[in-house]
C-alpha positions in Angstrom: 174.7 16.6 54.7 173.7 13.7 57.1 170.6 14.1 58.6 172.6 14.0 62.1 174.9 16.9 61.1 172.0 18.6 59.2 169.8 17.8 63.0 172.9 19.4 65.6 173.0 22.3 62.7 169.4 23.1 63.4 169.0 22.9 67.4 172.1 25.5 67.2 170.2 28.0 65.5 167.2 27.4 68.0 169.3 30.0 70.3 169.4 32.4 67.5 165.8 31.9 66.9 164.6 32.2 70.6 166.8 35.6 70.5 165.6 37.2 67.3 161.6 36.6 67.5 161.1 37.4 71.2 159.5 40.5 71.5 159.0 42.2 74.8 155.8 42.0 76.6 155.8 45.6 78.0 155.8 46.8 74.2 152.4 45.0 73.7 150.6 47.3 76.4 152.3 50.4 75.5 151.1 50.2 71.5 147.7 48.8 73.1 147.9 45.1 71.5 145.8 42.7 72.6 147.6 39.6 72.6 145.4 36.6 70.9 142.1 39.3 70.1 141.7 39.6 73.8 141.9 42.2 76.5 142.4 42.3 80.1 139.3 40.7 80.9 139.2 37.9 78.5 136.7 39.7 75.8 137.6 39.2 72.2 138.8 42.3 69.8 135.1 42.4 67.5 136.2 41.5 64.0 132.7 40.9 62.6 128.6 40.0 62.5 126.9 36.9 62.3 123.9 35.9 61.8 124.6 31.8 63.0 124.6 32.1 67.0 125.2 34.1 69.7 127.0 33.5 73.2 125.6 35.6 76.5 128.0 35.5 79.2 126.8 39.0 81.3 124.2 41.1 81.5 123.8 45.2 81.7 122.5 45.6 85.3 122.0 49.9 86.1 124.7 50.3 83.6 127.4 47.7 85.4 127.9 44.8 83.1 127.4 41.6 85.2 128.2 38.1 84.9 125.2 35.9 84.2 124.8 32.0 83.6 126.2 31.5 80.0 123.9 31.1 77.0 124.2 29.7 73.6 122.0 30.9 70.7 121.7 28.8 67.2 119.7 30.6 64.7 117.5 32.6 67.5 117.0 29.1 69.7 118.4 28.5 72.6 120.6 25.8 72.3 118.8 23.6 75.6 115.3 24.5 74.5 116.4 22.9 71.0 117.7 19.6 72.7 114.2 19.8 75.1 112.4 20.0 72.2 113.4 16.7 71.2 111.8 13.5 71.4 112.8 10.4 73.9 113.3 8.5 71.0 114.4 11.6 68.6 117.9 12.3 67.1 118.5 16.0 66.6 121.9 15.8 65.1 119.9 16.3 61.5 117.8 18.7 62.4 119.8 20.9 64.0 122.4 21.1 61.1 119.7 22.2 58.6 118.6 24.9 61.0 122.2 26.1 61.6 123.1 25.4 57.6 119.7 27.3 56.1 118.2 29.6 58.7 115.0 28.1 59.4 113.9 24.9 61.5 112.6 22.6 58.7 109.4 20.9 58.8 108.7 17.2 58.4 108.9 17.0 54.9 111.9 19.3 54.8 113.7 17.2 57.7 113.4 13.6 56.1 114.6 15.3 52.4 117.4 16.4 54.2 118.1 13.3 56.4 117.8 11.6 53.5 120.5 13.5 51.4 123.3 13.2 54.1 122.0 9.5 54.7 123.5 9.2 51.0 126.3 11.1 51.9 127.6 8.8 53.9 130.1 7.4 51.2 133.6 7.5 50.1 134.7 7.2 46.5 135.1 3.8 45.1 138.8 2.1 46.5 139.1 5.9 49.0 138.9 4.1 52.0 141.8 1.2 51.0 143.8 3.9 48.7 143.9 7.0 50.8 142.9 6.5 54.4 144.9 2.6 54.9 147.9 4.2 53.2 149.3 5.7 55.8 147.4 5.5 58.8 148.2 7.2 62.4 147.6 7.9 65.6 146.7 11.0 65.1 143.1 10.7 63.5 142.5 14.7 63.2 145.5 14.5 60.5 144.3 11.5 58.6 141.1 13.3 58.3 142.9 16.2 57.1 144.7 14.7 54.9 141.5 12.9 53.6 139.4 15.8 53.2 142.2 17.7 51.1 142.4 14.0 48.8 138.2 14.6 48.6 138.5 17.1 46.6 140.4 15.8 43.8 137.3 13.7 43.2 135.1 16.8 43.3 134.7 18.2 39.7 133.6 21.4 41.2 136.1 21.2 44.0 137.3 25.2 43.3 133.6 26.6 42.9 132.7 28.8 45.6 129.4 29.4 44.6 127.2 29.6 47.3 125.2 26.3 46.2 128.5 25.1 45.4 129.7 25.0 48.7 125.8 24.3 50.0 126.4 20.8 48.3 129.9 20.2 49.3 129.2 21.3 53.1 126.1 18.7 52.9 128.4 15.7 51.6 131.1 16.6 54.3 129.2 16.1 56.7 127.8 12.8 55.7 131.5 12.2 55.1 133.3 13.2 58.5 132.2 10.1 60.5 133.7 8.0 58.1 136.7 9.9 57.4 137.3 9.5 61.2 136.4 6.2 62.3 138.0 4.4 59.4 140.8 6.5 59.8 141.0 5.3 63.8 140.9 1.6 62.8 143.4 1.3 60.1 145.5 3.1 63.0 144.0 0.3 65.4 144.6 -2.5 62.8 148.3 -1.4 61.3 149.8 0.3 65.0 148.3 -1.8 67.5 147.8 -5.2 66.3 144.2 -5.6 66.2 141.6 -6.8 63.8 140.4 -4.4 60.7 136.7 -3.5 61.3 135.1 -1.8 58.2 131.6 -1.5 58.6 129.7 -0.2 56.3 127.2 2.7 57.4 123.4 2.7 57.1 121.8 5.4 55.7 118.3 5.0 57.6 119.8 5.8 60.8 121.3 8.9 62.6 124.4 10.3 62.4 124.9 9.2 66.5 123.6 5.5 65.7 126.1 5.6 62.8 129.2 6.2 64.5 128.6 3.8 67.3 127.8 0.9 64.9 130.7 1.6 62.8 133.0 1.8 65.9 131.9 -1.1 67.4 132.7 -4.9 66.4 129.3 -6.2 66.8 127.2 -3.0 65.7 125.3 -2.8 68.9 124.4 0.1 70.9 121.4 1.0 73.7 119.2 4.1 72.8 120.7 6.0 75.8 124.4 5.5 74.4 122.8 7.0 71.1 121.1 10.0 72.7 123.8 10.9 74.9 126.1 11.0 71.9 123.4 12.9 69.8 122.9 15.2 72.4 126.8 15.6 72.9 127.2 16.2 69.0 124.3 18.7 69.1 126.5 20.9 71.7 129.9 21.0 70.1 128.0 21.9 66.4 128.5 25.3 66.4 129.9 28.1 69.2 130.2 32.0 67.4 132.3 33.3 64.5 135.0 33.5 67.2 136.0 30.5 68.4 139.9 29.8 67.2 139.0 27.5 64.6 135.9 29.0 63.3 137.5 32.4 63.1 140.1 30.4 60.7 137.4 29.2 58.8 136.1 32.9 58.0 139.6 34.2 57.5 140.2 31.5 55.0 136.8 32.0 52.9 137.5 35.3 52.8 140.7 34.8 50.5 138.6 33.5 48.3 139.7 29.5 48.8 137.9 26.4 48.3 136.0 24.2 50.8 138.2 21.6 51.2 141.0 23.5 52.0 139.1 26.0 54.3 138.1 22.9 56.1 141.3 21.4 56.2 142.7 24.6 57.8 139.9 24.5 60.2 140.4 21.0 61.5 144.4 22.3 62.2 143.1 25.0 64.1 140.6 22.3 66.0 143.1 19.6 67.0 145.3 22.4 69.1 145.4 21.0 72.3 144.2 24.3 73.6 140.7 24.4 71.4 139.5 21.1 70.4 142.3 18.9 72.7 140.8 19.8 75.9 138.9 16.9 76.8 141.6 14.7 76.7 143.6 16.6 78.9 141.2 16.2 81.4 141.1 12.5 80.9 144.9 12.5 81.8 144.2 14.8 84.7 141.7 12.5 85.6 143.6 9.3 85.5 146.5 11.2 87.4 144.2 12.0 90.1 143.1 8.3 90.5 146.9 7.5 90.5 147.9 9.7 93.2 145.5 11.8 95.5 144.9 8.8 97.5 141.5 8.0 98.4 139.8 10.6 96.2 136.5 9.5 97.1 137.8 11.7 100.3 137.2 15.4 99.7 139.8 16.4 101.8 142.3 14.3 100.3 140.7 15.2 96.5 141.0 19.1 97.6 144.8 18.2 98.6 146.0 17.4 95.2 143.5 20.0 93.3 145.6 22.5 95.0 149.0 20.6 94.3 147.6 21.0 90.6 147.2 24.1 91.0 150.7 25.1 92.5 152.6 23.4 89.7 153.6 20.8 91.9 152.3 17.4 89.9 150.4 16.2 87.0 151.6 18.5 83.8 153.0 21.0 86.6 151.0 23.8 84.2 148.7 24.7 87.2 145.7 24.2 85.0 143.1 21.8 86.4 141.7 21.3 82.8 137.6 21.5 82.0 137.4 23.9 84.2 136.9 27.5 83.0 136.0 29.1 79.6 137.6 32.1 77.1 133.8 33.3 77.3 131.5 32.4 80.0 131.8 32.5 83.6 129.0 31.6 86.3 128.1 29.1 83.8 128.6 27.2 80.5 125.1 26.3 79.2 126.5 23.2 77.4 127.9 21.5 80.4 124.4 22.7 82.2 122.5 20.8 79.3 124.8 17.5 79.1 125.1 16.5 83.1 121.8 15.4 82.9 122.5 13.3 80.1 125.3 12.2 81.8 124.4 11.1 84.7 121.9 8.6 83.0 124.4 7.0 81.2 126.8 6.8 84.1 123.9 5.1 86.0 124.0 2.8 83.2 127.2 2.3 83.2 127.7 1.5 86.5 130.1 4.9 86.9 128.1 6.6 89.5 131.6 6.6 91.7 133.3 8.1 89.2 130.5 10.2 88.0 131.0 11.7 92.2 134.2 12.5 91.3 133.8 14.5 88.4 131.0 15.9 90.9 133.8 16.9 93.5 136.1 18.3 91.5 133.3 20.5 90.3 132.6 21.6 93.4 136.3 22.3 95.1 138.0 23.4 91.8 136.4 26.9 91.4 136.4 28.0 94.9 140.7 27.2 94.8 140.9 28.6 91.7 139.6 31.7 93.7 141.6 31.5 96.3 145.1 30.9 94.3 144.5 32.9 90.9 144.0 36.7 90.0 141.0 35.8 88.2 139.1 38.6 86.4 135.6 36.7 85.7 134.2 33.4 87.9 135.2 30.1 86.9 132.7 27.3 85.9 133.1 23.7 84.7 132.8 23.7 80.5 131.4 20.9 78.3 134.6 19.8 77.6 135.1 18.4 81.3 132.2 15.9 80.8 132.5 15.1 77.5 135.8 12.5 77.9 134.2 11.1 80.3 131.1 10.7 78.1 133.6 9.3 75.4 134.6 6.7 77.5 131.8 5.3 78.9 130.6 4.8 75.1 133.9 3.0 74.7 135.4 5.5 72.0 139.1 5.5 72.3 140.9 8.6 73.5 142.2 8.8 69.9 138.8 10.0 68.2 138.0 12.2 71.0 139.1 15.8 69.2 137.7 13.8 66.1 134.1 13.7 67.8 134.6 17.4 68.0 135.2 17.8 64.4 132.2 15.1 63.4 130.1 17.9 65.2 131.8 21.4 64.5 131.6 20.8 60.7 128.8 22.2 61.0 129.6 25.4 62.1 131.9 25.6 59.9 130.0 25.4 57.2 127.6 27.5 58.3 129.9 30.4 59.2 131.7 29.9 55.7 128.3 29.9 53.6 127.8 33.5 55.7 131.1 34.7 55.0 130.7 34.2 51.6 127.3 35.9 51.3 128.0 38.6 53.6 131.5 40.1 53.4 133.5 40.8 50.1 136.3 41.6 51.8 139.8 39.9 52.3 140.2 39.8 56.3 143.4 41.3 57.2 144.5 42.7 60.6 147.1 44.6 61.2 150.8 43.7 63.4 153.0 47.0 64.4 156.3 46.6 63.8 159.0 46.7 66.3 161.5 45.5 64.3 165.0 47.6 65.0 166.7 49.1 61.7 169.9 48.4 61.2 172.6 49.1 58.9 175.0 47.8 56.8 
């Protein structure tokens, strides 16, 4: 069969398709499903404990639970007293993965042993980088990296032992490894798709994982601390958000069948590139540029809250009625990431010379929620997330849109990691929920 024939023989069974797996939505309230682990209000179905962090998004006020400003927990911290803990001239990225990895905040002696170990982690196998990652590149960087992580492991000796300092060790060299695995991965795309020079640079091992990545990215290697903070900072708030985050929750489900790291990560990362998990900031990138394109002066509020509503209604951009970054699955008066980064943000802007467009992200802030209000049935408050800053972040370091879900992955290895090295340790069983049939029986 031609591929043409075998192609129109295909999209006519889509019909049949669409028919036969379309299942009415008034069946899922009356056997009491919640559709994607979620009720009515947006709370996800509890599947489990963890010890790794914790999310507060209400409070227990004279026995009505309330909404409160959002919090983020890692191993009993909160997340913004662990960035303010920080130096001016200290990169956290290190420290925090130990404390989310092991338990404990490491001292100084524990800190530059294990700076030291992912510092010379920071390496492919001999020939990886020409055999593997410039064989095929692509555009899309989170399935090169997929495909490169899965490769890893035939160069692991141990690659199927899931003992717990097994996986310890391999956790420790993926992280070292992620940064490359994405930026090489970016510019063989840049170099083979787009016509441009190769840039291989090789990383240095006495500096952090944020100093890394921009001097690998960058032709000339250079970088200003505050480009290096504000991407530490950034990489600090995407490490790690609860056991139930889409593709942390895959991580678990996978470790619990008993399968290797690399392909628990690699199922992970296919979870993470969704554009509804770890593809969010670019959306609002696009919605951003669409704005500039067509609300007219948008420096104008009036004009700005115009097309927000337009969004909104379905009439332009996507016509999805989302006006993306803002909102979150979990918090509602406030997401303590975003709270955390703006400042950070708003230095490099002023850096940058983006403080017009840093106002605009500061408008839409500000009208979004209240129309959001006005035009939705909303069953919790709405809030800006860290996603709707950290594009704009991206850019103003110069990384291409490309790598954006990438930097997510850089940081949420982590996580990972950490929730996989629990679930191993703490749960000996298979996780396997349950779907009610409503499948019609028929006869012959």
């Amino acid at each position: 069969m031609s591929f043409i024939k075998f192609k129109e023989y295909i999209e006519n069974k889509e019909e049949i398709c669409r028919t036969n797996d379309s299942i009415n939505p008034e069946l899922f309230k009356e056997h009491a499903v919640n559709k994607g682990l979620r009720d009515i209000n947006g709370n996800g179905v509890v599947t489990g404990l963890t010890n790794v962090s914790k999310i507060v998004s209400n409070k227990i006020v004279n026995g009505v639970k309330e909404p409160c400003d959002g919090q983020l927990w890692y191993r009993g911290y909160k997340v913004e007293d662990l960035i303010n803990s920080l130096c001016e001239d200290e990169f956290g990225f290190e420290k925090i993965a130990y404390l989310l990895l092991l338990g404990d905040m490491p001292d100084a002696d524990e800190l530059k042993k294990f700076t030291k170990y992912v510092g010379e982690c920071r390496q492919l196998p001999s020939n990886f980088t020409r055999d593997v990652i410039m064989k095929a590149p692509t555009q899309d960087i989170m399935n090169s990296m997929t495909r490169s992580i899965l490769t890893l492991s035939s160069y692991d000796k141990k690659a199927l032992d899931t003992t717990v300092a097994n996986v310890l060790r391999q956790s420790v060299q993926l992280i070292g490894e992620f940064p490359l695995l994405a930026i090489y991965g970016y510019h063989a795309y840049n170099y083979s798709e787009k016509g441009e020079s190769m840039i291989i640079h090789r990383p240095d091992p006495k500096l952090s994982t944020a100093e890394n990545i921009l001097m690998m990215l960058r032709p000339d290697k250079k970088y200003t601390h505050t480009e290096a903070k504000v991407l530490d900072t950034a990489l600090i708030l995407h490490m790690e958000h609860g056991g139930g985050n889409n593709s942390t929750f895959t991580t678990r489900v996978v470790t619990s069948s008993g399968s290797d790291t690399y392909s628990t990560i690699a199922a992970a990362m296919s979870s993470l590139k969704g554009p509804k998990h770890g593809g969010a900031n670019f959306k609002v990138m696009e919605m951003i540029d669409d704005i500039k394109a067509n609300a007219g002066d948008y420096t104008d509020k009036l004009q700005l809250e115009k097309y927000l509503a337009k969004i909104i209604d379905k009439e332009v951009f996507d016509k999805k009625g989302l006006v993306y970054g803002m909102g979150h699955a979990v918090y509602s008066l406030s997401d303590p990431r975003e709270r955390v980064f703006r400042s950070f943000v708003e230095d490099l802007a002023k850096e940058k010379g983006r403080e017009t467009d840093l106002q605009l992200y500061e408008n839409i802030e500000e009208l979004a929620p209240k129309l959001i209000a006005q035009k939705r049935r909303i069953y919790k408050g709405v809030s800006p997330n860290v996603d709707f800053y950290s594009g704009f972040v991206y850019d103003m370091l110069g990384i291409p849109k490309e790598l954006y879900t990438a930097m997510f992955a850089i940081a949420r290895i982590v996580g990972w990691s950490a929730h996989r090295l629990e679930e191993l340790i703490g749960a000996d069983k298979i996780i396997r929920p349950a779907y009610i049939s409503v499948m019609e029986e028929k006869n012959k």
